[in-house]
C-alpha positions in Angstrom: 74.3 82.5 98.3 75.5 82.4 94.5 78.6 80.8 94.0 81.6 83.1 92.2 80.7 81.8 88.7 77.7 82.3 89.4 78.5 86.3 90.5 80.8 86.0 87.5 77.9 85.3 85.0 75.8 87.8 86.2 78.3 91.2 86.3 79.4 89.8 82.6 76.5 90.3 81.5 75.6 93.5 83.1 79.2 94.5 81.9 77.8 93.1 78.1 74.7 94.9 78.1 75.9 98.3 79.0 78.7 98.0 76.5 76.5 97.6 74.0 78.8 95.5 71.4 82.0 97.0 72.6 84.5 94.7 74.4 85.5 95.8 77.8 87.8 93.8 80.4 86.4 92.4 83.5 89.2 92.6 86.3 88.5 90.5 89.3 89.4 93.1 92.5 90.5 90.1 95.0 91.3 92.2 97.8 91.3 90.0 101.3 90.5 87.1 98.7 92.7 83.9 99.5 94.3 82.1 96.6 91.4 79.1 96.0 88.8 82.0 95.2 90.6 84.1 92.9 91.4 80.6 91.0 87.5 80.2 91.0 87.1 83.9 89.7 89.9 82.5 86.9 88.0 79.4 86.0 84.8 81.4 86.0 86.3 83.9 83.0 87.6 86.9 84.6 89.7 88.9 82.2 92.5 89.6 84.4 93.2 89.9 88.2 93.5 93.0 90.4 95.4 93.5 93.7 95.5 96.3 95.6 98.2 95.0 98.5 101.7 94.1 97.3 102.3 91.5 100.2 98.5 89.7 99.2 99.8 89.8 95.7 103.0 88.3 96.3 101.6 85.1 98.6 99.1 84.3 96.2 101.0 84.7 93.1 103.8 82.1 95.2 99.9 80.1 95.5 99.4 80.2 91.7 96.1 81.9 92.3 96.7 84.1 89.2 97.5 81.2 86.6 95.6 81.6 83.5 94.8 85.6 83.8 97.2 88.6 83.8 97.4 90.3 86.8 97.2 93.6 87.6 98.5 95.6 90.3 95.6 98.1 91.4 96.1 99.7 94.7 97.7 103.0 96.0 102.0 101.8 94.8 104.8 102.6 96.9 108.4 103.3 95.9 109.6 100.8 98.0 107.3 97.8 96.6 108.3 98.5 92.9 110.3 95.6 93.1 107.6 93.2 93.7 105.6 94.2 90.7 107.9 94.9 87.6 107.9 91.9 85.3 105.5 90.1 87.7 102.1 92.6 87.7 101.5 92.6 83.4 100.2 95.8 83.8 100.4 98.4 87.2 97.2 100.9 86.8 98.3 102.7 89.9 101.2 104.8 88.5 100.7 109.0 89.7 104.0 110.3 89.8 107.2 111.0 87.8 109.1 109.7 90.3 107.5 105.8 90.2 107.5 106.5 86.2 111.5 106.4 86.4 112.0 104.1 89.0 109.8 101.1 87.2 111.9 102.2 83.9 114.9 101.4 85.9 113.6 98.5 87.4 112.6 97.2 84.0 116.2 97.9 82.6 117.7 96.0 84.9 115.3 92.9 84.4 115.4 93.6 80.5 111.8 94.0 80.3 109.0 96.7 78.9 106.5 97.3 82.0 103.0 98.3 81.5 101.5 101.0 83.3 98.3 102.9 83.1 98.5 106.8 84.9 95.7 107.0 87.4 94.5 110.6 87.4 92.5 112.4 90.6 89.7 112.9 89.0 87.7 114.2 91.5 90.7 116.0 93.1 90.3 114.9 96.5 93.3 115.4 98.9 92.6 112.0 100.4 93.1 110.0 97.2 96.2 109.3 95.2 96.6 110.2 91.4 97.6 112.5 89.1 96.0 116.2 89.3 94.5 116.2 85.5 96.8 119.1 84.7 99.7 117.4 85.6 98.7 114.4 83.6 100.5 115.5 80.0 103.8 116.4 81.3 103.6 112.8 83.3 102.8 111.2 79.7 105.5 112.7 78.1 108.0 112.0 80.8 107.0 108.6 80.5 107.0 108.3 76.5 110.6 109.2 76.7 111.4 105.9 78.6 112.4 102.8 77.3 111.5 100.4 79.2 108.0 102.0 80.1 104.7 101.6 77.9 102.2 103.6 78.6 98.7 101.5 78.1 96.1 104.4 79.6 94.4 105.7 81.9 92.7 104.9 85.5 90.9 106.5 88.6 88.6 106.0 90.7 85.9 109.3 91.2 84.4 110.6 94.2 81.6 108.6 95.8 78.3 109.4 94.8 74.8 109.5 95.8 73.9 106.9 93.1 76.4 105.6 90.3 75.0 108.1 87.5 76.1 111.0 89.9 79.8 109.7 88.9 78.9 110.1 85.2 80.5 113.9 85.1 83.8 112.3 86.0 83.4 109.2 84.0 83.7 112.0 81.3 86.1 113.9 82.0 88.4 110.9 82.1 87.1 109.9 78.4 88.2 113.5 77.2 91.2 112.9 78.9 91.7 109.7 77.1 91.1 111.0 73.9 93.2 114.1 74.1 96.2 111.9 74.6 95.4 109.4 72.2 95.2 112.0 69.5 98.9 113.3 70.5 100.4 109.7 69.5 102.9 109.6 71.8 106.1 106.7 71.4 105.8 104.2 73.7 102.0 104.7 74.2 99.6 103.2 72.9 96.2 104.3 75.2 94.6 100.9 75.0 92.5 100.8 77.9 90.1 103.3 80.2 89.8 101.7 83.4 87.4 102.9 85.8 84.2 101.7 87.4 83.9 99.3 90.0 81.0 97.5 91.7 78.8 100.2 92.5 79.1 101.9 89.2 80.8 99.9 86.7 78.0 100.3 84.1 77.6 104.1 84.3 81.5 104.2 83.6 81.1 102.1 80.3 78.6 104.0 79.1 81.3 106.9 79.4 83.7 105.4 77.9 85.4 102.6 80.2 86.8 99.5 78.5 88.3 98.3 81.7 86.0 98.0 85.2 87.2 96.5 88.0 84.9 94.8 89.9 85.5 93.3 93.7 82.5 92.9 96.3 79.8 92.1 93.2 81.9 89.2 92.1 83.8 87.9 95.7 80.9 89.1 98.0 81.3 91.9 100.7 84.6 91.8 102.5 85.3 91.3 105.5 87.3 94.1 107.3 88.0 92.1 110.6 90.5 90.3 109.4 93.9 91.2 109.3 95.1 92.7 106.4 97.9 92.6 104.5 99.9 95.5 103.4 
């Protein structure tokens, strides 16, 4: 079995090739990880770290496990768990609502911080998944620009599942218009940095639409394993 810097190796350069030149952030999805393999995903290179479960994020953080990447907060955010994230997760992709937009900007406040946040968008709009209707998505952007203790960095979401990973291309592009519209609109306190979208199964189809962000869990740690208990 190929060791994580080993798995490491091979998605970066699966992520190089279908970039073709461009530069585009690896984030290591640790899900059900414990804290001495995310530090091996770290040592390997990983461009950041990505948590979906505030309570895993919170014990390995306490562990160290991120030291030496940023970390990112990926998973479905609830009001109540803001706390644990502003000023600890350097950016929170997860963000699909006006109502988390102002209470991370008061959260921030009262630490003194900036927080950055990408909107995650429903691309596919399926009722099961979380994120922004795309027609909702420019009144949430300028709600957000008017806050000042908010930076808006982008955009994320994860599409419907597929047949086969080009079958997620047509939402891959959508999200690039998107990304571009609001980019063009040059918004204060936005600066659309970064188009995250595409994980394992289809990371490189969402490059080659546009992604400059994928983030990548079972192709780096393995498959995981869903009989253990898991955190919330």
């Amino acid at each position: 079995m190929p060791s994580i810097a080993e798995n490491v190796a091979a998605v970066r350069a699966r992520v190089d090739s279908a970039a073709q030149g461009r530069r585009v952030l690896l984030v290591a999805a640790s899900k059900m990880n414990d804290a001495a393999r995310v530090k091996e995903a770290v040592a390997a290179g990983v461009d950041a770290c990505g948590e979906n479960r505030v309570q895993e994020l919170v014990e390995k953080n306490a562990g160290h496990a991120y030291d030496g990447a940023p970390l990112h907060f990926i998973g479905h955010l609830q009001k109540n768990k803001i706390k644990y994230l502003v000023g600890v997760a350097d950016l929170i992709e997860s963000v699909d609502s006006e109502e988390l937009v102002e209470l991370i900007d008061r959260r921030a406040g009262r630490l003194g911080l900036t927080q950055d946040i990408l909107l995650e968008v429903n691309i596919g709009r399926e009722a099961a998944k979380s994120g922004l209707a795309p027609e909702e998505l420019l009144k949430t952007v300028e709600f957000a620009a008017a806050k000042p203790n908010i930076r808006l960095r982008g955009l994320m979401a994860i599409p419907p599942v597929t047949a086969t990973p080009d079958g997620a291309r047509p939402y891959f592009a959508a999200m690039r218009e998107l990304f571009i519209d609001i980019a063009g609109k040059k918004y204060d306190n936005t600066s659309m940095d970064f188009l995250s979208m595409g994980m394992s199964g289809d990371f490189e189809a969402a490059i080659a639409e546009g992604a400059n962000m994928v983030r990548v869990g079972s192709a780096i740690f393995g498959a995981r394993d869903y009989s253990r208990p898991q955190g919330r």
